[in-house]
C-alpha positions as CSV (number, residue, x, y, z in Angstrom):
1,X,-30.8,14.7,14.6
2,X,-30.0,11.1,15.2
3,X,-29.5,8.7,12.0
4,X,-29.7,5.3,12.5
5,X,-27.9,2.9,10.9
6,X,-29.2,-0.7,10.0
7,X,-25.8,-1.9,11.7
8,X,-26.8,-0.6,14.9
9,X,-24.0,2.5,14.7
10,X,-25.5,6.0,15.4
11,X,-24.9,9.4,14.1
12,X,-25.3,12.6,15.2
13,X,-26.1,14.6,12.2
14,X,-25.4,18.5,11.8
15,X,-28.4,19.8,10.3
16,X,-26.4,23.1,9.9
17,X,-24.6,21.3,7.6
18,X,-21.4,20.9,9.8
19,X,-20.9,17.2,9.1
20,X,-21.3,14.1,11.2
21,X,-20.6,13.5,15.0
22,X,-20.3,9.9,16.7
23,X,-23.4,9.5,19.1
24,X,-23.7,6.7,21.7
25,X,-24.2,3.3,19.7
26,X,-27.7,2.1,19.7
27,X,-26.9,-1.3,21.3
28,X,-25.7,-1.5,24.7
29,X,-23.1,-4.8,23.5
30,X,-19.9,-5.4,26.5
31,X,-17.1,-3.6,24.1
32,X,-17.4,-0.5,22.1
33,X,-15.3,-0.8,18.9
34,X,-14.9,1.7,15.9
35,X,-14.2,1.8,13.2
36,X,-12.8,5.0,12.0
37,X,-12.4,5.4,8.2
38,X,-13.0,7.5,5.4
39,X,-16.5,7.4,4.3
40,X,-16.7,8.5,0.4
41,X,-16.0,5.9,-2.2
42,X,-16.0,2.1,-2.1
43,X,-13.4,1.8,0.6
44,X,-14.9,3.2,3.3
45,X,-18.3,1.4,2.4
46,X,-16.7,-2.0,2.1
47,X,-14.3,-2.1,5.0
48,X,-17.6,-1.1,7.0
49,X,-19.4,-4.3,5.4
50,X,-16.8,-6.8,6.2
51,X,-16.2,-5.3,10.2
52,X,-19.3,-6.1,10.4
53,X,-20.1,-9.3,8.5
54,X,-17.5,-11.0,11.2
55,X,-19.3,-9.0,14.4
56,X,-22.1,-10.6,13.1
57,X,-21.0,-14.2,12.8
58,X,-18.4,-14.2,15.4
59,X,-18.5,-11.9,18.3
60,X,-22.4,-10.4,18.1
61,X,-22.6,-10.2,21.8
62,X,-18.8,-9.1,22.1
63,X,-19.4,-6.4,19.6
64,X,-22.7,-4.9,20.3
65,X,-21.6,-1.6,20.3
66,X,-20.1,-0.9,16.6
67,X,-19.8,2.5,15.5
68,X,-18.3,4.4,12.2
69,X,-16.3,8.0,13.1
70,X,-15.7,9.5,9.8
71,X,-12.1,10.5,9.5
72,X,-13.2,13.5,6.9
73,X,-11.7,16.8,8.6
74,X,-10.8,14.9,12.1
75,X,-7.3,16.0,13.3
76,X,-4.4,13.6,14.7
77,X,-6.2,14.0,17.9
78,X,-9.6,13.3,17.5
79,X,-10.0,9.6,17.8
80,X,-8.8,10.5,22.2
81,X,-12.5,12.2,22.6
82,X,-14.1,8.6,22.4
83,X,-13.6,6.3,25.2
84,X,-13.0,2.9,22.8
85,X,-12.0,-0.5,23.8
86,X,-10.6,-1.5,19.9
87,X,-9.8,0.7,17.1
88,X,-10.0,-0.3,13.1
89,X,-8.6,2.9,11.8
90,X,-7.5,3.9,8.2
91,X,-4.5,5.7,9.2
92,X,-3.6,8.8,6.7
93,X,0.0,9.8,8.4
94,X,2.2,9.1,11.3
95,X,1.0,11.9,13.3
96,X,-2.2,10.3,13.1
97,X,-0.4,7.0,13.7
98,X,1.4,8.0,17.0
99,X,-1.8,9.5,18.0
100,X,-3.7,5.9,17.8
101,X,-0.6,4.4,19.5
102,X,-0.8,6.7,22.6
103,X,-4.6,5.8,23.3
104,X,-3.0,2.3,24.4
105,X,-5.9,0.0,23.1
106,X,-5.7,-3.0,20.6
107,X,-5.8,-1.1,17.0
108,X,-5.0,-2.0,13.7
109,X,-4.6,-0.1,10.9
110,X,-6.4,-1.0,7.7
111,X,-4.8,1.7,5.4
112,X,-1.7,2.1,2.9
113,X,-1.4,5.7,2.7
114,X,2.0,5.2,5.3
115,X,4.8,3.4,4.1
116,X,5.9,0.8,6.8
117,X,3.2,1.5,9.8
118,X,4.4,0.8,13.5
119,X,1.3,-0.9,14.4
120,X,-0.5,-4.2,13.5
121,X,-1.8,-3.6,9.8
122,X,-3.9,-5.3,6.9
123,X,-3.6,-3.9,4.1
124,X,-4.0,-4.2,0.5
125,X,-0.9,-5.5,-1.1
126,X,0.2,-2.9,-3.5
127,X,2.8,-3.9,-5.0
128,X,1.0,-6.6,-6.8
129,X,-1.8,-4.7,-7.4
130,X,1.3,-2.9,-9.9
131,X,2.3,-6.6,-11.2
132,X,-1.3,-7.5,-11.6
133,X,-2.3,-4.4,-13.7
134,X,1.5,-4.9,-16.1
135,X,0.7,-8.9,-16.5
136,X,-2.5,-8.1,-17.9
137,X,-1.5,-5.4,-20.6
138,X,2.0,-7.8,-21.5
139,X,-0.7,-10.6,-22.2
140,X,-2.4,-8.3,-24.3
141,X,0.8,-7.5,-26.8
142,X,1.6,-3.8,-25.2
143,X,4.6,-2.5,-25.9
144,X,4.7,0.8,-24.1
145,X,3.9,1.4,-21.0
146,X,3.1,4.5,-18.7
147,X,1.9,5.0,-15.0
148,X,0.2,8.6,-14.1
149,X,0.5,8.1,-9.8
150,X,-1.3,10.1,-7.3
151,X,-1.1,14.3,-7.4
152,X,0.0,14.0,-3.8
153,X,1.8,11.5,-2.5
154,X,0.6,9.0,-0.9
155,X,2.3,5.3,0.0
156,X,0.3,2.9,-1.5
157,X,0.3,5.2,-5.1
158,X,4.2,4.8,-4.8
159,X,3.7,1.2,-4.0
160,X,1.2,0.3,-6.8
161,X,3.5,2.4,-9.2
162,X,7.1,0.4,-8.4
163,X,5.3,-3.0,-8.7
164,X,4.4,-2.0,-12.3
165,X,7.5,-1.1,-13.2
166,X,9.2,-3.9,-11.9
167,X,7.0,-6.4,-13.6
168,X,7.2,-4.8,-16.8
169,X,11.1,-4.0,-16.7
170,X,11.3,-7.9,-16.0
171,X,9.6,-8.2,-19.1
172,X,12.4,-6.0,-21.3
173,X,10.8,-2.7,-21.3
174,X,10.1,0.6,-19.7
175,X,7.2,2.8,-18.2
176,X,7.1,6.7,-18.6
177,X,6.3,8.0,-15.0
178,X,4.4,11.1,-15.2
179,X,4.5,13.6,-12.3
180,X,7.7,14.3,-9.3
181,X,7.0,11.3,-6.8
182,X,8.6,9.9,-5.7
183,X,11.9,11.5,-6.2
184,X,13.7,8.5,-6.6
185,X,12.4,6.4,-9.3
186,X,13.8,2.3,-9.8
187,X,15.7,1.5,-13.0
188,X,13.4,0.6,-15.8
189,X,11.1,4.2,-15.3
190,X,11.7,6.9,-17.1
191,X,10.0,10.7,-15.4
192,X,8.5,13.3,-16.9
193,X,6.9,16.3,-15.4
194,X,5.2,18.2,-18.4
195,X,1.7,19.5,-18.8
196,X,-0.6,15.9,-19.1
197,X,-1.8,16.6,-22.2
198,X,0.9,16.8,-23.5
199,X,2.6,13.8,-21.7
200,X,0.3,11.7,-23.3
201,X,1.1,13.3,-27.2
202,X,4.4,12.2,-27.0
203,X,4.2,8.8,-26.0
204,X,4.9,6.2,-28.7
205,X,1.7,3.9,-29.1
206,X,-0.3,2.3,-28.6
207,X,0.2,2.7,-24.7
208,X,-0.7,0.8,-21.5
209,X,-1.4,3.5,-19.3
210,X,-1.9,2.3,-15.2
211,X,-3.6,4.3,-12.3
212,X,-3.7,3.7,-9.2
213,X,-7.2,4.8,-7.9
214,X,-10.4,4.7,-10.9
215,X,-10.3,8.2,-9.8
216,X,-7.4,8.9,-11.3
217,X,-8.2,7.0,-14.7
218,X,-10.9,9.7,-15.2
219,X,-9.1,12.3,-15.5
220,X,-6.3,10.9,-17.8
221,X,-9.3,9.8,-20.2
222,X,-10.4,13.2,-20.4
223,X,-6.9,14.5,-21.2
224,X,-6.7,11.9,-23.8
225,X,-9.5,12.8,-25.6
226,X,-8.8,16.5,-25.4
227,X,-5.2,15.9,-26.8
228,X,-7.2,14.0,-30.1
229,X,-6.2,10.4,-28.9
230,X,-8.2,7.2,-29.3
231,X,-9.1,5.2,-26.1
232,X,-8.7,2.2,-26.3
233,X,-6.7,2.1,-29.5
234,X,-4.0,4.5,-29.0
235,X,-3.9,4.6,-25.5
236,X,-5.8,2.4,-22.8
237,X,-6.4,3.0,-19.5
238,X,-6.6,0.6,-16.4
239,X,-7.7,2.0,-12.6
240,X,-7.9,0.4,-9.5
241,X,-10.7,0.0,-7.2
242,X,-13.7,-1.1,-9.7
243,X,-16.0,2.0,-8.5
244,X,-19.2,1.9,-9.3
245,X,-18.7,4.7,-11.3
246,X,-15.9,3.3,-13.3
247,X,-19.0,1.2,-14.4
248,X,-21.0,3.6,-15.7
249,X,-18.6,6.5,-16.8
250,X,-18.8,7.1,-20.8
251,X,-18.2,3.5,-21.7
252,X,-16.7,2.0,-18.8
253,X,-12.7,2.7,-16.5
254,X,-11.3,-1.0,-16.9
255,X,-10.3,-1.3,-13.2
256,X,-8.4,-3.8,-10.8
257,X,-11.0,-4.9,-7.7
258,X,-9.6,-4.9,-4.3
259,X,-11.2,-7.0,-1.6
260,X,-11.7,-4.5,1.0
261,X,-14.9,-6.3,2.1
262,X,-12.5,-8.8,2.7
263,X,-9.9,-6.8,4.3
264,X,-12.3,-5.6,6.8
265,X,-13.2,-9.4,7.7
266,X,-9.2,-10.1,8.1
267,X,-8.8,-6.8,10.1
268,X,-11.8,-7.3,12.2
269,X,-10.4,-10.8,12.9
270,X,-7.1,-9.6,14.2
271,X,-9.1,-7.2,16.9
272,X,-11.0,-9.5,18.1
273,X,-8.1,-12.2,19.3
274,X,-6.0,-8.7,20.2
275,X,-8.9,-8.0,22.7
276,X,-8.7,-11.1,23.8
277,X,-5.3,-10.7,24.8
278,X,-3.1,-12.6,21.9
279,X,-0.4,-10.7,20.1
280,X,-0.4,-10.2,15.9
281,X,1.9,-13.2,14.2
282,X,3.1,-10.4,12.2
283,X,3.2,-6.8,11.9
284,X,1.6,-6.2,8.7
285,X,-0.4,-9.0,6.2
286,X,-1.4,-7.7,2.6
287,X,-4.5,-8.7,0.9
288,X,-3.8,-9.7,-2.9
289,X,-5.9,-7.9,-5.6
290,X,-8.8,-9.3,-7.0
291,X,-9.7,-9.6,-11.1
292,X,-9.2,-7.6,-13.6
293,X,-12.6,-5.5,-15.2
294,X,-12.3,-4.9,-18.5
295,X,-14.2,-2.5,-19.6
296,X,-14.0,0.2,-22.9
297,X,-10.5,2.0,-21.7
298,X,-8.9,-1.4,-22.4
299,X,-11.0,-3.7,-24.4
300,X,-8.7,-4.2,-27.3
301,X,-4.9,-5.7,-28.0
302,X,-2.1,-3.8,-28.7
303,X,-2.2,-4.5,-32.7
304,X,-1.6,-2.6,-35.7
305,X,-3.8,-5.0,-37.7
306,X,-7.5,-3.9,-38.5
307,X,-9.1,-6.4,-39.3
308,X,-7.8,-9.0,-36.5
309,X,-8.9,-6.0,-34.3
310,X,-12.4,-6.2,-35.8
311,X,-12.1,-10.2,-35.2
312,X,-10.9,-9.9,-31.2
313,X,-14.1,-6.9,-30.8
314,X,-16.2,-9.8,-32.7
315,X,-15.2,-12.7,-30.8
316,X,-15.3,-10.9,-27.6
317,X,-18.5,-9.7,-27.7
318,X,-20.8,-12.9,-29.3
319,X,-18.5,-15.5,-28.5
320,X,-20.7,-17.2,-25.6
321,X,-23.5,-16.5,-28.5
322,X,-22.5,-20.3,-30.1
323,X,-20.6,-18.3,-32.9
324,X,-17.6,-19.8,-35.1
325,X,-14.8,-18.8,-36.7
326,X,-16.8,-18.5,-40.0
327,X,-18.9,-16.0,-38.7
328,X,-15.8,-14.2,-37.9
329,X,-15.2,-13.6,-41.8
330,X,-18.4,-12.5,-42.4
331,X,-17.1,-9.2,-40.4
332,X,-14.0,-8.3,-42.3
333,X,-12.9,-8.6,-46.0
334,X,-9.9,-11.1,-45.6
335,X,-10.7,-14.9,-46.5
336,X,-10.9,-17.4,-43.8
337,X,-7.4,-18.8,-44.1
338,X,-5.7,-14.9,-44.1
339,X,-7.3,-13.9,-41.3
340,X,-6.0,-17.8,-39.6
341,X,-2.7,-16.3,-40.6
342,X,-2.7,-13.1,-39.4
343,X,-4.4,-13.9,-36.3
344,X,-2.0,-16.3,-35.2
345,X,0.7,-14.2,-36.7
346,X,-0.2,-11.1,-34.5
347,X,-1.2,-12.8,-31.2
348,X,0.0,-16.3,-31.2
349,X,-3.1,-18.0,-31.0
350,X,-6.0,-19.0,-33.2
351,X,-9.2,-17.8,-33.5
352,X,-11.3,-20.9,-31.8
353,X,-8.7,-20.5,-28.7
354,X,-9.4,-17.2,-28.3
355,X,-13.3,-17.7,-28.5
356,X,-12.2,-20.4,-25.8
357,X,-10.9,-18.2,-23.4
358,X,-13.4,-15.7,-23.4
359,X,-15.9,-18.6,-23.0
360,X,-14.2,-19.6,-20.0
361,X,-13.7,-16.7,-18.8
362,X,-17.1,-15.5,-18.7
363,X,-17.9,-19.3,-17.1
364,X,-15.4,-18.2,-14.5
365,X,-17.1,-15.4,-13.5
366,X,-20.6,-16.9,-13.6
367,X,-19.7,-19.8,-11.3
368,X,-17.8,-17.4,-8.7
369,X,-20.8,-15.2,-8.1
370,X,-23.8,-16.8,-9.3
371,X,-25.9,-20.1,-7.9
372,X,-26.9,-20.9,-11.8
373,X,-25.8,-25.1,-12.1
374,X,-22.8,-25.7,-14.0
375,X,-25.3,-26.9,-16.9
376,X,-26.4,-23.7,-17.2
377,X,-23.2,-21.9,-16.9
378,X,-21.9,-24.1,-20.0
379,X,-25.3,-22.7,-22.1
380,X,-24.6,-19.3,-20.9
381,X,-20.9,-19.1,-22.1
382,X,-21.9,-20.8,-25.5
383,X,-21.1,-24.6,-25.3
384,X,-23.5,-26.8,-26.7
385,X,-21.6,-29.7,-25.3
386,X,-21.5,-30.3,-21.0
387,X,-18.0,-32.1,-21.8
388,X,-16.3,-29.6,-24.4
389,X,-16.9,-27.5,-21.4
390,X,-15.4,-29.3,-18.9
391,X,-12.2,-30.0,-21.0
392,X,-12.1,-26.0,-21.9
393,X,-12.6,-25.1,-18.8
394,X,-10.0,-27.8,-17.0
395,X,-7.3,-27.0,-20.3
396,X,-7.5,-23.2,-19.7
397,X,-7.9,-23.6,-15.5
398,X,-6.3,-26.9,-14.1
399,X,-9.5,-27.8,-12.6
400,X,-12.8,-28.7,-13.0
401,X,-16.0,-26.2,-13.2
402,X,-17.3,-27.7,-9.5
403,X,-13.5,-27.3,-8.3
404,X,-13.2,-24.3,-9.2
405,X,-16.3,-22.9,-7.7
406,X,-15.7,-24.6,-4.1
407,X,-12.5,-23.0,-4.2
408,X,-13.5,-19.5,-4.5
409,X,-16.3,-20.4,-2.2
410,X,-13.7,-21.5,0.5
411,X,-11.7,-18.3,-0.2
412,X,-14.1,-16.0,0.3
413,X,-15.4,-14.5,3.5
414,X,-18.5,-15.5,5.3
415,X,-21.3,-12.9,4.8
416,X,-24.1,-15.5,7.1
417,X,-26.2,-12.8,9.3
């Protein structure tokens, strides 16, 4: 059976059950390109968007034939049955690596599961996905710090994992690795190899614990839980990936986004002046991480104090509702100026700043991937003022609401049909 894809790639389908086999594309376009990758999760899906966001804007003629070779169960070998022109592979070894090489075609590899490929590469760049995920618990007070990499190994894992470390040793402290890889760790991690479970027990808290895949956070929830441990207040969980399940699972995997929609764009970029005969500038260019998703595995400080925990869980969730600090001490049983005290005491801010910042950054969001006017934003995120906006927004930011917008609009890839 042939299933046709709204991209014009065609599969053969194994009714048996077999899996999926590449069928002749169905345009008849001057170069046949793949793009071989591995088709569950987000990655897979996005890379596939953004190869074919540019075919569509810049090469449409040049890249009529397009098609997707699932690299589930295909051997080193495989990719030599197809008679290709280019080649955007995710490549999961080196014998898979020489294997592309030795077909003698423009390729690039789009995959960080190799430590330093031999071939022209975009990748992800790992290391501050690691930097990214420790910045954003040493902002929220953490203390303690653990990373749970990868059951097998795997390059990027490693990578995400020594970035971590290195950020949060540069900030005085230390992370508890769990697991054996690598087998040499960098100074500032600390192994351990015990049952998870119990891992997690013995760690002091409250604890920043970093993943490198959402599909790895999963799993270290459900070990929490099972060893009697509160999530987020004992131990919080961040992921990488932002999964559409890590929206949805329980309450929500606080995850780090990738732009692999964009890293398909930059790869598919690459092949197309490779096929046109110019050589890569450089061997490999990394991709930074996008934002930070908090969600429930994360959505709290690192504080003893209960009631300036029940006044971050208030502000954060009404404060684009208008509210103000006195509604704030309606919630707990400490007086207005106390809880002043002990909120600036604890996190070195005051309650209206904080209510700021998650003003703005809702605001920030809103204006990167919505069309609503700047008006409406402001109303949206709870100012009643278009100027107390503006200055917010430009205090917390550098730069103005419209600024702000046009540059993520000129950072981002074009998606035009």
């Amino acid at each position: 059976m042939v299933c046709r894809h709204p991209f014009g790639i065609a599969f053969l389908v194994d009714s048996s059950g077999g899996g999926c086999f590449l069928a002749r594309p169905c345009y008849n376009g001057h170069i046949m390109i793949a793009l071989a990758t591995y088709t569950y999760g987000t990655f897979g899906r996005e890379a596939h968007v953004g190869v074919a966001d540019y075919a569509r804007s810049h090469s449409p003629k040049r890249w009529g034939d397009l098609v997707v070779i699932p690299m589930e169960g295909l051997g080193p070998d495989a990719l030599k049955r197809y008679r290709l022109e280019g080649l955007i592979v995710s490549v999961p070894d080196e014998k898979t690596m020489r294997s592309v090489k030795s077909l003698g075609i423009p390729a690039v590899n789009i995959s960080g599961m190799v430590a330093n490929p031999d071939m022209p590469t975009i990748v992800i760049d790992n290391e501050k996905v690691g930097r990214t995920a420790a910045t954003y618990y040493l902002e929220r007070g953490y203390r303690h710090f653990a990373y749970v990499p990868l059951e097998w190994h795997q390059a990027y894992s490693e990578a995400r994992g020594l970035g971590f470390v290195a950020c949060v040793r540069e900030a005085g402290y230390r992370v508890f690795w769990h697991g054996s890889w690598p087998r040499n760790l960098p100074d500032g991690a600390m192994r351990d190899t015990r049952e998870l479970t119990s891992w997690l027990k013995a760690l002091p808290k409250p604890v920043a614990i970093f993943t490198p895949q959402d599909a790895a956070a999963i799993p270290v929830y459900d070990h929490a839980l099972a060893a009697g441990l509160s999530v987020p207040d004992q131990v919080a969980i961040l992921g990488v990936d932002n999964e559409p399940q890590a929206h949805f699972f329980l309450s929500g995997i606080s995850s780090i986004d990738v732009p692999v929609r964009q890293l398909g764009y930059q790869a598919a970029a690459l092949l197309d002046r490779m096929l046109s005969g110019k050589q890569p500038e450089r061997r490999m260019t990394l991709v930074p991480p996008g934002e930070v998703f908090t969600r429930a595995t994360t959505d709290i400080r690192a504080i003893d104090d209960a009631e300036v925990i029940e006044a971050l869980r208030y502000i954060r969730e009404h404060a684009c509702e208008g509210i103000g600090i006195e509604d704030i001490t309606g919630r707990v049983s400490a007086g207005l100026r106390t809880l002043q005290r002990r909120f600036s005491s604890v996190l070195g801010t005051t309650m209206q700043d904080e209510i700021r910042r998650v003003r703005v950054a809702r605001a920030r969001k809103l204006l990167a991937t919505t069309k609503m006017r700047i008006e409406e934003v402001a109303a949206a995120c709870g100012f009643t003022d278009r100027n107390r906006f503006f200055v917010a927004f430009r205090a917390l930011t550098g730069m103005s609401p419209s600024r702000f917008r046009a540059t993520e609009q000129e950072t981002a890839p074009s998606h035009a049909p």
